[in-house]
N, C-alpha and C positions, 0 to 999 in steps of 0.2 A: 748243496751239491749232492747227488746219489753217487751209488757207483754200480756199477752193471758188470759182468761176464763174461766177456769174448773169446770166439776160433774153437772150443770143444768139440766144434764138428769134422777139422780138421788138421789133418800132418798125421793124428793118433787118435784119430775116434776111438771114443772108451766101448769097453763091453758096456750093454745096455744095464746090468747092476751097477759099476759103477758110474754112469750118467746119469741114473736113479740119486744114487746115495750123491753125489756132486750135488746136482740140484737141489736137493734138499736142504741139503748142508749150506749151499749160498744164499737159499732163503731165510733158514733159521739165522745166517750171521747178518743176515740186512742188505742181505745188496737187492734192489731193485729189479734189476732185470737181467735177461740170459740172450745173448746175440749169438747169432751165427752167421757165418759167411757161405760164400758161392764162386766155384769154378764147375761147369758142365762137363767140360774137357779142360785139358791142358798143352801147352804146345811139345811136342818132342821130336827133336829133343826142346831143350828146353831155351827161350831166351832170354835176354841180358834182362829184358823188364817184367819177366815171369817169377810171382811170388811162390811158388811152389816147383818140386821136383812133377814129374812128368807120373811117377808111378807114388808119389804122396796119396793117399786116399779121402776124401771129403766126401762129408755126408749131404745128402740134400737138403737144405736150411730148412725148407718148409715141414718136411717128416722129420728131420730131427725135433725139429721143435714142438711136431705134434705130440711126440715121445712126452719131450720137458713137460708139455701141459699139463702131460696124466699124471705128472706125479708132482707136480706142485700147485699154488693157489692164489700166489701171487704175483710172483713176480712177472714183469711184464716181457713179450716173447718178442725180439726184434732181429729181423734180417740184417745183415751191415756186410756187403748188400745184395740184393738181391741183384743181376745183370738184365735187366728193366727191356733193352730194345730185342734180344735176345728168346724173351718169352712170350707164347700166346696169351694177351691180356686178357682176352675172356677166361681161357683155364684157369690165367692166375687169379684174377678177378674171384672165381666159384674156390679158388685153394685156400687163401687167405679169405674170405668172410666166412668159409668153412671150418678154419683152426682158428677165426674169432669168436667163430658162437661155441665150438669145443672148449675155450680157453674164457669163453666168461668175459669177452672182449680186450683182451689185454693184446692185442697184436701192435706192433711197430713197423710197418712195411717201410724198411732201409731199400731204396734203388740207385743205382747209378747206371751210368749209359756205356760201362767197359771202356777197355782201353789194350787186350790184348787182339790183334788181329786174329790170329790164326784161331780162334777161339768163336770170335764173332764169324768170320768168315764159314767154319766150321758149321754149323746154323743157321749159315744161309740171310748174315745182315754184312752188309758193305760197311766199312767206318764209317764212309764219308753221308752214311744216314742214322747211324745210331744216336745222334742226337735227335732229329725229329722224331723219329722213332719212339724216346723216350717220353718225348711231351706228348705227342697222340697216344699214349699208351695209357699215359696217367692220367688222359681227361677221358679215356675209352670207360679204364675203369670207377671212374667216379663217375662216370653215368650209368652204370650197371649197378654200382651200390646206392645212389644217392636219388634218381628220378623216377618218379612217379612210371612216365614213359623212358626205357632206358632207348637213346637213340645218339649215333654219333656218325659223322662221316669225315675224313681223313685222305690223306695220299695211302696208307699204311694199314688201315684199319675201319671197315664202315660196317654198321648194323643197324635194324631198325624194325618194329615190327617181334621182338624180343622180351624178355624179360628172365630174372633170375631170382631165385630165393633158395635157400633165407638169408635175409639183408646181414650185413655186419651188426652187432650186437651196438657198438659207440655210437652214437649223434654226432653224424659228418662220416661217417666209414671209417675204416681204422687210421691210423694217424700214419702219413706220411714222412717218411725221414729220409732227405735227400744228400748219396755223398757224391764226395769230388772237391777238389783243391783247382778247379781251373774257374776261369770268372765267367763258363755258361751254367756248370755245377753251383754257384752262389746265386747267380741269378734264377735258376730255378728254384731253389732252394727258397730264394726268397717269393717269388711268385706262386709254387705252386707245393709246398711244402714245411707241413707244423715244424718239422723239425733239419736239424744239416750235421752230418756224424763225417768223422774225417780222423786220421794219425798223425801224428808224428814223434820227433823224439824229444820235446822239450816245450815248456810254458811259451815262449816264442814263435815256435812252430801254432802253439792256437792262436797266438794274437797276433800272424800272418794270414790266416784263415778269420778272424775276426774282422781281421780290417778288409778282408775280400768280402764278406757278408753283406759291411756296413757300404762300401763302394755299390755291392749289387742295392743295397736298399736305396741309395737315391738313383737309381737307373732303371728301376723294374718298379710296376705297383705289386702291393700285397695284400690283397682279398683279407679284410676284415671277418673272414670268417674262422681263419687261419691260426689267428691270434700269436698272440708273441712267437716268434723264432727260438725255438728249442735247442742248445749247441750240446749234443757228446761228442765228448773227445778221447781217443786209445791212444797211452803212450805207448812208444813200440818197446820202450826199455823192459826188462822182465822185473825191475821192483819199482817202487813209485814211492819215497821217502813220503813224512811229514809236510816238507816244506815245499817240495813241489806241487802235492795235495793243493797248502795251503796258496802256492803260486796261481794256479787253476781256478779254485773257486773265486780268487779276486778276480780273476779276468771276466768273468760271470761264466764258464764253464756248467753248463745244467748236469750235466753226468758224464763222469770220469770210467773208461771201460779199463777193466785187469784182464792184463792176457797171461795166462799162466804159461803156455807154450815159452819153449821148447819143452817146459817137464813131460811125460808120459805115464809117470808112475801116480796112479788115482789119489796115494796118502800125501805125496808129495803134492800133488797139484792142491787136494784139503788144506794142508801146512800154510800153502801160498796164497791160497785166499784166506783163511784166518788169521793171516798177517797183516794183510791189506784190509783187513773188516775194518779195522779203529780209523781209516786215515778219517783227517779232518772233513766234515763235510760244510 
């Protein structure tokens, strides 16, 4: 099991030195990879199912994490997640295989299809389409990284006659990682998505999400190209013992994300990841 880095882009985005020194410092201790999240807006005031306050500040996952690239070398750059129906998939499309080839291929495009209205609304998608939305978006863009001819037609989204470069740097485009806790999130996850990232507050919490995966796997096929289904999981707790570690990795948990939040303070947030370095992997 790895462990990866989550939300520094958000509540308390750091001064750009200490993002620097952060970054570095979770690579030199072995974590894998560095995610960041995404709200464009936020509702205000605020409601009952909005994870943030209305004047909290977050950064844009994709330029933050262009940031993280330049100053590190390995660890892997992962959106969690990006709000997928919400964006023009050609833009995103040219954003991400643009901080792939900057980052030496290391991207992890996290999507989901949202779930705040006023948000989605705000940007001009209806709920009751940001699901198709999502899937036309994600086969728009793997035809813009992946085909010889990129060409795609859609309710949402049609091009043809096209083409972009330069390609993502990985064989297959950057690797997709799809969240959501509901059973069309598993089902695409398993259809159209290397990997499936999701929260919660306890070992139980992923093997109700496990067993959503395994439900979508006999109900959906999954393109052999895809290969094995990739699971990170964030707990939402702020410390993560030994033994819940070790709870995780039984469950086959692939990467276990640390959220240092609420901290704020840069040596504090270092403290809390080099606490979390040794857990079991």
């Amino acid at each position: 099991m790895e462990l990866g880095v989550f939300g520094l882009n958000a509540k308390a985005p750091l001064a750009p030195g200490h993002t620097a020194q952060l970054a570095r410092r979770a690579e030199e201790l072995g974590y894998d990879s560095w995610w960041a999240g995404e709200h464009v807006v936020l509702p205000s005031p605020s409601t009952p199912d909005t994870p943030m306050d209305p004047t909290d500040p977050i950064l844009d996952p994709l330029v933050h994490l262009a940031y993280v690239a330049a100053v590190t070398e390995r660890m892997l750059l992962g959106t969690g997640i990006v709000i997928l129906p919400q964006r023009n998939p050609l833009v995103l499309a040219k954003q991400v295989a643009s901080l792939d080839v900057l980052s030496g291929g290391r991207v992890h495009l996290g999507i989901g299809a949202g779930y705040l209205e006023p948000e989605l609304a705000a940007l001009g998608v209806p709920m009751s389409e940001r699901g198709r939305r999502t899937d036309e978006h994600l086969d728009a863009m793997a035809s813009l990284w992946l085909d010889e001819r990129p060409a795609f037609t859609g309710t949402h989204v049609s091009f043809a006659g096209i083409d972009a470069h330069p390609r993502p740097v990985r064989d297959g485009g950057p690797r997709i990682v799809v969240g959501g806790h509901s059973p069309a999130a598993y089902r695409r996850a398993v259809a159209r998505g290397h990997g499936w990232i999701g929260n919660g507050s306890s070992p139980a919490d992923a093997q109700a999400a496990l067993d959503g995966l395994a439900k979508a796997a006999s109900e959906v096929e999954r393109p052999a190209r895809l290969g094995r289904l990739e699971v990170t999981f964030m707990p939402m707790s702020s410390t993560v013992d030994h033994a819940a570690a070790r709870s995780y990795a039984a469950l086959g948990v692939d990467r276990l994300l640390i959220y240092p939040l609420p901290l704020e303070d840069p040596a504090e947030i270092a403290r809390h990841l080099e606490a979390h370095a040794d857990l079991p992997r």
